[in-house]
GUBAVEX-170350 format. One line per 10 residues: for each residue z, x, y of N, C-alpha, C. Coordinates in steps of 0.001 Angstrom, whole numbers, plus 500000, padded with zeros to 6 digits. Each point is the difference from the previous one (the first is absolute). Layout:
<rs>
Z,X,Y,Z,X,Y,Z,X,Y | ... .
</rs>
This chain:
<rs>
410051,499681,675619,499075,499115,500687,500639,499404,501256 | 501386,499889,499609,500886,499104,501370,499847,500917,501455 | 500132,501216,499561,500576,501048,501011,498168,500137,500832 | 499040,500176,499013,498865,500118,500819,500015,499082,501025 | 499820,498758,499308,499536,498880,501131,501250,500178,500546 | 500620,500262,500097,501285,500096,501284,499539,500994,501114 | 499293,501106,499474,499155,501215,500428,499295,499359,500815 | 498831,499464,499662,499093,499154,500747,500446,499177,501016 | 501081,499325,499728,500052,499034,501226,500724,501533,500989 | 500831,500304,499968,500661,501373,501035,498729,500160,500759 .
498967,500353,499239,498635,500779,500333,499419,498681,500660 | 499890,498807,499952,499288,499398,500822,501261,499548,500816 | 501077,500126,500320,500583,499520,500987,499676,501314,500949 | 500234,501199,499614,499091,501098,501084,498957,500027,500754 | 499176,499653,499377,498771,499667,500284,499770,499464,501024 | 500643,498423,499534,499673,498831,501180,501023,500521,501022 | 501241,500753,500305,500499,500325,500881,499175,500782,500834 | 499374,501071,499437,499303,501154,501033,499076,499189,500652 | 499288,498991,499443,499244,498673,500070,500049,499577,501352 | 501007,499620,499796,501038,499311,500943,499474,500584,501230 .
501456,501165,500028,500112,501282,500890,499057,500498,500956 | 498353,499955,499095,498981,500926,500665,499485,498557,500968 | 500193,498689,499704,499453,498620,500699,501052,500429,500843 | 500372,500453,500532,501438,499993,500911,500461,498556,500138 | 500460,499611,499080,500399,498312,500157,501563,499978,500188 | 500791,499075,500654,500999,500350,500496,501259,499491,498725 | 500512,501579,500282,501600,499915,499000,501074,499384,499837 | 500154,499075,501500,500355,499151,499962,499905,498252,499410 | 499204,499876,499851,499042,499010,499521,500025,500240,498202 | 499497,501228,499469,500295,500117,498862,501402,499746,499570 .
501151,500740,500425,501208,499199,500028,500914,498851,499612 | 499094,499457,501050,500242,498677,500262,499386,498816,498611 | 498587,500445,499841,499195,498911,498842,500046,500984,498910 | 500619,501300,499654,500065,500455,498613,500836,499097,499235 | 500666,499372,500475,500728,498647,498452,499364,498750,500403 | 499257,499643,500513,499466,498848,500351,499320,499313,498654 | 499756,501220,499188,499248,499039,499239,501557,499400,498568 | 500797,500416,500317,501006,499217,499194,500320,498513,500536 | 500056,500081,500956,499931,497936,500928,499349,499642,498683 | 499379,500467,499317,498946,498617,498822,501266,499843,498872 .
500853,501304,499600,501104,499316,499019,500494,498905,500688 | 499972,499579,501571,500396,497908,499678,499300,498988,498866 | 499144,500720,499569,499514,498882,499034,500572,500129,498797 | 500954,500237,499969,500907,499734,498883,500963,499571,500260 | 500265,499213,501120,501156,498564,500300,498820,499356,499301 | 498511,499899,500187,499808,498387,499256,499583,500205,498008 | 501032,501599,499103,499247,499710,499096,499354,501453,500045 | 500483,500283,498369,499020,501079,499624,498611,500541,500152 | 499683,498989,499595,498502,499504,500067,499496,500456,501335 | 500307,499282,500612,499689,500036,501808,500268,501272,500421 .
501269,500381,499920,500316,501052,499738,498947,500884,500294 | 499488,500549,498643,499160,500869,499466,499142,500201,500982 | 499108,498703,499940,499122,500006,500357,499593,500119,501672 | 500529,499956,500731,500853,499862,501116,500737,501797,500331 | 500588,500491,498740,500115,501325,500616,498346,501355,499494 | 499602,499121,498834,499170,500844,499770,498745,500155,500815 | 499970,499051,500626,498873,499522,500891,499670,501568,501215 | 500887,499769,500585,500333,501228,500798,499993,501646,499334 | 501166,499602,498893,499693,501629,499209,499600,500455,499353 | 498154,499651,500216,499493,500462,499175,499217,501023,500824 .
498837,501006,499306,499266,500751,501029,498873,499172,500363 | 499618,499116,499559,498355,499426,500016,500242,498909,501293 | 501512,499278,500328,500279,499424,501405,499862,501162,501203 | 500957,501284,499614,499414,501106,501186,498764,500606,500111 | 499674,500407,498715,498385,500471,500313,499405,499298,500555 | 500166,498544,500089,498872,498904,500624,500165,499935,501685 | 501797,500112,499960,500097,500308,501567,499328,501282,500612 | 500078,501429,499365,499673,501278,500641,498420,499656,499987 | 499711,499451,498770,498124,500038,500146,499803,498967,501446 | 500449,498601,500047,499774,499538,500998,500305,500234,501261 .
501282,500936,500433,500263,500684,501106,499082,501080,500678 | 499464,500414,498645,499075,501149,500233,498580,499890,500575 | 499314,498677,499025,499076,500087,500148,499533,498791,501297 | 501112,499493,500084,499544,499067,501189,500940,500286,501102 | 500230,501157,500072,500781,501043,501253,501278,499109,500738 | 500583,499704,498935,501389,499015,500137,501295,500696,499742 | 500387,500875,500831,501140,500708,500100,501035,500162,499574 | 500649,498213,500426,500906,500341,499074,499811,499367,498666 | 499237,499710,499551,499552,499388,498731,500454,501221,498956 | 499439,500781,500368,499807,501325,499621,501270,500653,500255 .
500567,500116,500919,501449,500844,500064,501307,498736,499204 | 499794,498723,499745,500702,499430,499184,499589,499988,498371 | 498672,500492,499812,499746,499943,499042,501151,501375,499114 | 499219,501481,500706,500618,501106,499799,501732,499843,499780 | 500886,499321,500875,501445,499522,500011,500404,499340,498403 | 499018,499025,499891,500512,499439,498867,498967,500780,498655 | 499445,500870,500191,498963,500493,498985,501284,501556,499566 | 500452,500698,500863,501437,500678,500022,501209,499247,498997 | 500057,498533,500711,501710,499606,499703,499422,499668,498233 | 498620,499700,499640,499844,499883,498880,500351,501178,499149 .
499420,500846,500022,500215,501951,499833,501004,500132,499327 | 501093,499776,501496,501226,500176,499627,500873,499459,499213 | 499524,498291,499888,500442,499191,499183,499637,500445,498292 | 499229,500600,499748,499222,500161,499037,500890,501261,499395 | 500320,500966,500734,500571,500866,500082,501324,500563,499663 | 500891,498652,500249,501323,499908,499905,499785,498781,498690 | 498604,499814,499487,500172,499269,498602,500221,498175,499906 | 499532,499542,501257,500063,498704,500569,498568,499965,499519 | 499521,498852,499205,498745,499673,499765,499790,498395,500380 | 498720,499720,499586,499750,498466,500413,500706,499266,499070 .
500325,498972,500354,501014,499067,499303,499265,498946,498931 | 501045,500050,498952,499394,498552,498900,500541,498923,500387 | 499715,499192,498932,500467,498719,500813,501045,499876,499637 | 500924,500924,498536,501033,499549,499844,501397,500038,500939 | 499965,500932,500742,500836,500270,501006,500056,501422,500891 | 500150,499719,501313,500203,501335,500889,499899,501108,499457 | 501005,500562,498602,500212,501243,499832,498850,500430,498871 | 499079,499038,499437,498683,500428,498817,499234,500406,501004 | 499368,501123,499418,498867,500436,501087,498575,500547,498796 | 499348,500081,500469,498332,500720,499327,500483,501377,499385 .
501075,500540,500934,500317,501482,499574,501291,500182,498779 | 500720,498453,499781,500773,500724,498832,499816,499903,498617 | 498547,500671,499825,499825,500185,498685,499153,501462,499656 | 500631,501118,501424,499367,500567,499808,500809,501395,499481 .
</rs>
């Protein structure tokens, strides 16, 4: 079961790359905001808790889908090419077995019980 969904995210980090690619959105820029969405682990100087909530906020898909839908549909560019950046760094995160965080600390995630 581990190795599929590991499958899946590979397969949607492809995806949203060709994604990417065919928007000709610039590679530089991806680069640059592909770890951007880790800046939210600061919320764990104030506290697990915060923490969490604070990194999960960002890594989840339903924060990027909301950016790509709203980039998209209200022709907001980079809404949409930041969405795709961090809708990727999720992928990959997912990928290498980084899941959303509990509250007990940094290293519990959704994924280690699988």
């Amino acid at each position: 079961m581990k190795n599929l969904l590991k499958l899946e995210q590979l397969a949607i980090l492809i995806v949203t790359l060709i994604i990417y690619y065919k928007l000709d959105y610039s590679w530089f820029l991806f680069a640059i905001l592909f770890l951007a969405p880790d800046i939210f682990m600061l919320g764990y100087l104030f506290g697990n808790k915060i923490g969490a909530i604070s990194y999960n906020f960002i890594h989840n898909y339903f924060t990027t889908i909301s950016l790509i839908l709203i980039g998209y549909f209200l022709h907001i560019e980079w809404c949409l090419m930041i969405g795709l950046i961090f809708f990727a760094h999720i992928a990959l995160d997912r990928f290498l077995g980084f899941g959303l965080k509990k509250y007990d600390g940094f290293k519990s995630t959704h994924l280690d019980n699988l």
